[in-house]
C-alpha positions, 0 to 999 in steps of 0.5 A: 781287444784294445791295447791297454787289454793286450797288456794286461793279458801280457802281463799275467802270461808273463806272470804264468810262465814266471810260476811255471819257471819257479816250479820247475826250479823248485823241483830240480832243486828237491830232486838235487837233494833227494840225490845227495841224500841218497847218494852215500857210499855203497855197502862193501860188506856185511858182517855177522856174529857166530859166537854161541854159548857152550855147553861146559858148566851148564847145569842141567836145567828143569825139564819143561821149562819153555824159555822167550827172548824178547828183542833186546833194548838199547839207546838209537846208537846201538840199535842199527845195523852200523857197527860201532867204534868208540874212539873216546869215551863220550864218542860213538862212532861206525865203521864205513861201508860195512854193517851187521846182518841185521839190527844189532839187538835182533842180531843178539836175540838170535844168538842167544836163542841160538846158545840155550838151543846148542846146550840143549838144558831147557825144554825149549826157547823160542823168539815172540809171535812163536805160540809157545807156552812160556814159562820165563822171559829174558828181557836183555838190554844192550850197554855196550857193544863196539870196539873202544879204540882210545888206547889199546883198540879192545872190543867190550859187550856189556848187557843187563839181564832179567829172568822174568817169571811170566805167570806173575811178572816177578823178577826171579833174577837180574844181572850185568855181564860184561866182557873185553877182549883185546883187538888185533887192530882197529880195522873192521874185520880186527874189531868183529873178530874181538867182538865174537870173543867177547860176546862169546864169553857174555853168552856163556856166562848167561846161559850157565846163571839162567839155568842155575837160577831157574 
C-alpha cells in the first residue's frame, strides 16, 4: 500500500476511535444521571392512617344493601404516597423521607370500607373487581388532604361524596364533608396524629349521611 493509502487508512482509525471515545462519553454521562436521579434520600419511614368510623348515630341501614367504593379521585398532588404539607395557600408541599402506605386515595378507600364493615349497618361493602352485587357506589374525590401549616399548624381533609344508584346511574345524594383539627407541631409524626382526628370526624359523618340516605 502506498503512503497516501496509509494515510488515509490512519485517517479513519482515527476517526473509529474518536466514535468509540464519543460513545464511551456519552454513556458515563447517561449513567451519571441515572445515578443522581436515583440517588435521592432513602425513606426513614412509613405511615398510616387508623381512624375508622363508629358506629354512635348510625342509623340502621336497610337490610341487603350491598355498598362499592370505587378509588377516590384527586388532582396528581394528592394522589401519591408523599405526605403533604401546605406552608401557604397556593403551596403544596411533602414531608421528606417519610410516606403513607400507600397512595393516598387507595389509603381512604381502605378506610372507608374499613368503617361501613366496624358499624356493621349495610349488608355488605366491598372495593372493585370483588364480584358483588351492587346496589349503590360512592365515588369520593379527594379536596384536601395535609397539614396547613401557615399559622397555627392545623391538619384539614375535605372530600366530595356522591351515593350512586348503580341500577340507573342516578345521584341519590351528593355532599362536602370537611374537618380540621389542630396539630401539636409541624413534625410529621404531630401532622399524621391531626390528620387521623380529622379523617376520623369526615368518616363518621359520611358513614351516619349514607345509611340515612339510602
Amino acid at each position: 500500500m502506498n503512503r497516501e493509502g496509509q494515510s488515509v487508512r490512519a485517517g479513519f482509525e482515527g476517526r473509529g476511535e474518536g466514535r468509540r471515545g464519543a460513545g464511551v462519553l456519552a454513556a458515563m454521562l447517561v449513567a451519571l444521571l441515572v445515578a443522581a436521579c436515583g440517588g435521592g434520600a432513602a425513606t426513614t419511614a412509613i405511615y398510616d392512617l387508623t381512624a375508622t368510623a363508629t358506629d354512635a348515630g348510625v342509623g340502621r341501614g336497610r337490610a341487603g344493601v350491598q355498598i362499592l367504593v370505587p378509588e377516590p379521585r384527586a388532582l396528581q398532588a394528592l394522589n401519591t404516597n408523599s405526605i403533604a404539607v401546605k406552608p401557604t395557600p397556593q403551596t403544596i408541599s411533602y414531608y421528606g423521607q417519610v410516606q403513607w402506605a400507600d397512595r393516598l386515595p387507595r389509603v381512604l378507600q381502605t378506610r372507608i370500607v374499613q368503617s361501613f364493615e366496624d358499624t356493621g349497618r349495610v349488608h355488605a361493602v366491598g372495593f372493585p373487581g370483588e364480584g358483588l352485587l351492587i346496589n349503590y357506589q360512592l365515588p369520593i374525590e379527594i379536596r384536601n388532604f395535609q397539614l396547613e401549616s401557615g399559622g397555627a399548624p392545623t391538619a384539614v381533609i375535605e372530600i366530595a361524596a356522591k351515593i350512586l344508584d348503580d341500577r340507573n346511574g342516578r345521584v341519590v345524594a351528593t355532599r362536602v364533608f370537611r374537618a380540621e383539627a389542630r396539630s401539636s407541631g409541624d413534625g410529621v409524626d404531630s401532622a399524621v396524629a391531626a390528620m387521623d382526628v380529622a379523617l376520623k370526624q369526615v368518616l363518621d359523618e359520611l358513614i351516619r349521611w349514607v345509611v340515612a340516605e339510602i
